[in-house]
Structures are given as C-alpha cells and as structure tokens.
N, C-alpha and C positions, 0 to 999 in steps of 0.2 A: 170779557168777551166770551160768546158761545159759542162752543167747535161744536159742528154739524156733526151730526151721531155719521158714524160708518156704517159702512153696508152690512158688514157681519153685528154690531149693535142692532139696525134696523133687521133684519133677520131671524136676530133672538126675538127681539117685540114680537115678530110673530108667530115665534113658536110658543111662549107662556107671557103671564100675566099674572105681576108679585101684588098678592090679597094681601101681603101682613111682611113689611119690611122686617130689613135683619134685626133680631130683637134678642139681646146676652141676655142670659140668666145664671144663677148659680146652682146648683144640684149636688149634695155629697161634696163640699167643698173643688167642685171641677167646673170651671168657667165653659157656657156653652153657646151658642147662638143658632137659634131657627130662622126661617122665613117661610112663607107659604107662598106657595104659585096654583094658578089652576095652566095645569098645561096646555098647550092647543091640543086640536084632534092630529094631526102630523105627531106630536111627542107621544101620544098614546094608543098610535096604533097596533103597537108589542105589548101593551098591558094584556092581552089574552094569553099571549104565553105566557107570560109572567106571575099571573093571578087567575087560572082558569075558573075558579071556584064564584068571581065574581058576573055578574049579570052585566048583560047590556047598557042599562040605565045605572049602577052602580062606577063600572069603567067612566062614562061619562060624569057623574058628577067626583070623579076623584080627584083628588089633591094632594101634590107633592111636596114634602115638606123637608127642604135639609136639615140636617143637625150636623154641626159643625161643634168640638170638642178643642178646645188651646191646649196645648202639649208645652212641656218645659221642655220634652226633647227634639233633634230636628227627623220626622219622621221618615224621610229618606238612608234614616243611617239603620242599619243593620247588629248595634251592638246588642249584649243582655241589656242594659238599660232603656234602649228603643220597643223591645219586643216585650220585657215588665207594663210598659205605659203601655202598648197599644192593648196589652192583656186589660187592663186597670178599666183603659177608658170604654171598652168594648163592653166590661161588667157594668160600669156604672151607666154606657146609653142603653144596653137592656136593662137597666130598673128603671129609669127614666121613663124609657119607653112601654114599658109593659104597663105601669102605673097610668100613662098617659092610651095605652092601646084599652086597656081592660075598664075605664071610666067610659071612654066614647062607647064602646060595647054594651056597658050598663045603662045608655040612653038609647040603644034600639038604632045604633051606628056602626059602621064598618071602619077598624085599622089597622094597621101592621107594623111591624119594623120590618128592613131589610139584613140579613145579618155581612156585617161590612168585609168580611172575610170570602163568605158564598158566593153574596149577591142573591141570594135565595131567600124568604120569607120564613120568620121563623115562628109565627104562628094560626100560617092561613097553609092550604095545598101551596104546595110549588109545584110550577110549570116547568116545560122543558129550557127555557130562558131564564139565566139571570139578570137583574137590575145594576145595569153600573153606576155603584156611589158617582166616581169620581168623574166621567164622562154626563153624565145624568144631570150635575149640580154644574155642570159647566155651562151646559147647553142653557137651563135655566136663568141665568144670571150671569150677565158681563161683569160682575164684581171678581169673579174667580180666571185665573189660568190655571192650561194643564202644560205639566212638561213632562216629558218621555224620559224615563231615565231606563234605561237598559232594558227591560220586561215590561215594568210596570210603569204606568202612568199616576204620575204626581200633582195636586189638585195645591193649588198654592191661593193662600186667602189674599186680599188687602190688606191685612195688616197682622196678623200672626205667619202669611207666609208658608214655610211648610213644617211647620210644629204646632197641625191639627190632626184630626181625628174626624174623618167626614162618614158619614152615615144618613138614612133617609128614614122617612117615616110616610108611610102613604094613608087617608082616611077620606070617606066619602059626607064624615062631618061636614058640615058648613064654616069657614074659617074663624068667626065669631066666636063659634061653637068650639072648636079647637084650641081657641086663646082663653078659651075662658077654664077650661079642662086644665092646661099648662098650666096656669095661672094657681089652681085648683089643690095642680099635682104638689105645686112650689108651696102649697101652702099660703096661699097670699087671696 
C-alpha cells in the first residue's frame, strides 16, 4: 500500500529535482555516494553570495551535487580517532574532487568543491556566505535527517547513519556530462 508523500516531502519536490540518483562508488579504498539535483530557483537564490565570480546564466544552470563519504567511526564523537577520519576523509574528497573539478574545467565547464569545514569554495572567489553541507543536502533530499546536537547540526544518512562525511560538489556541467567525468575520474 502507498502512503501519500507529506507536505514537507511535497515541498522538497519543489525545491530541487534528483538528475542522477544515489550512486556508491569507491575511491582510495573510502566508500562514497553522490547524487545530482538541479535545485529550484528558491534554493539558489544565495548562490551569489556564495559564488560571486559566477554569471547570471551560470547560477542558473548549476547543479548540486552531494558527496557523502561512510566513516567506520560515529562522527558525532569527539575523540582522536573521530578527528584522524574526518582529517582522512576531507583529503581523500578533495582529490576526488579536484580530479572530478579540473576534468569538467578541461571541457570549457564550471566546478568546485565546497570545503566541508568552511563552507567556503576552495577553488573558485568566495563570497561573503558560506554553503551548508549539512542543511544544503537536507533540503535536497528526503533521504536524509538532520539532528541538532549541541552546536552543530548532524546530517544522519539512511543507512550509514551518522558515521558519514558529507560534502558538496557544485558544476554548471550537464549531469550526463558529470557521470561521465566520475565515471572517468574512477577510472571506469
């Protein structure tokens, strides 16, 4: 039997629109998962602070793309072992990413990462606004909660939970274009 989506489900639908479901891959032995959305105009209207370097018609065709990293550890704890992984996984989505930013760039395309610590872009100007990973991938996708835990806000998957490593990747690629790049990056 089919339960009728809720109002905040119906709500997401019309803030974005998922181009390329969740899709694992491996990279440097670290299990990871993307998905591609084209946001609505409502989610992108702080893309200018965020990216002032981009144009009108750029903002427009851009595309938000999670990366989500699985963690052995639970990343709400605080110990050296929590803070080694989130170092680990942070190096390993910027080589991911740069690999995957500096290919779309060699086809005469726009991308970035966001660095998941800032919020700030770590190879385009940054704006006076940062990008929230974890509120950002929320809004996009009723796959995820977020839970508040003391300061900071906790991004809990469907099935890893909170022992991920969430980060974005934004490009004005065409998402074809994008899979085909990852696919590229993987070596495949």
């Amino acid at each position: 039997m089919n339960t009728p989506p809720s109002s905040d489900d119906v709500e997401r639908k019309k803030l974005s629109t998922c181009l390329i479901e969740p899709t694992i891959f491996q990279f440097k032995d670290s299990t990871f998962e993307y998905a591609v959305y084209k946001p609505s105009s409502r989610f992108k209207r702080d893309f200018e602070s965020i990216f002032p370097s981009l144009n009108v018609k750029q903002r427009k065709e851009l595309l938000v793309v999670p990366v989500i990293q699985q963690c052995e550890y639970d990343m709400v704890g605080l110990t050296k072992e929590v803070n080694q992984e989130r170092d680990i996984k942070l190096e390993l989505f910027v080589a991911w990413g740069k690999a995957v930013v500096d290919r779309i760039k060699s086809i005469g395309m726009w991308a970035d990462i966001m660095d998941p610590a800032s919020g700030f872009p770590i190879f385009s100007e940054a704006g006076p606004s940062p990008y929230p990973d974890v509120q950002g991938t929320q809004m996009l996708s009723s796959r995820f909660y977020v839970q508040n835990i003391g300061c900071c806000h906790i991004l809990f998957h469907p099935t890893w939970q909170s022992h991920i490593y969430p980060s974005t990747l934004f490009t004005t690629a065409p998402a074809d274009i994008l899979q085909k790049v990852v696919l590229e990056v993987l070596g495949k």
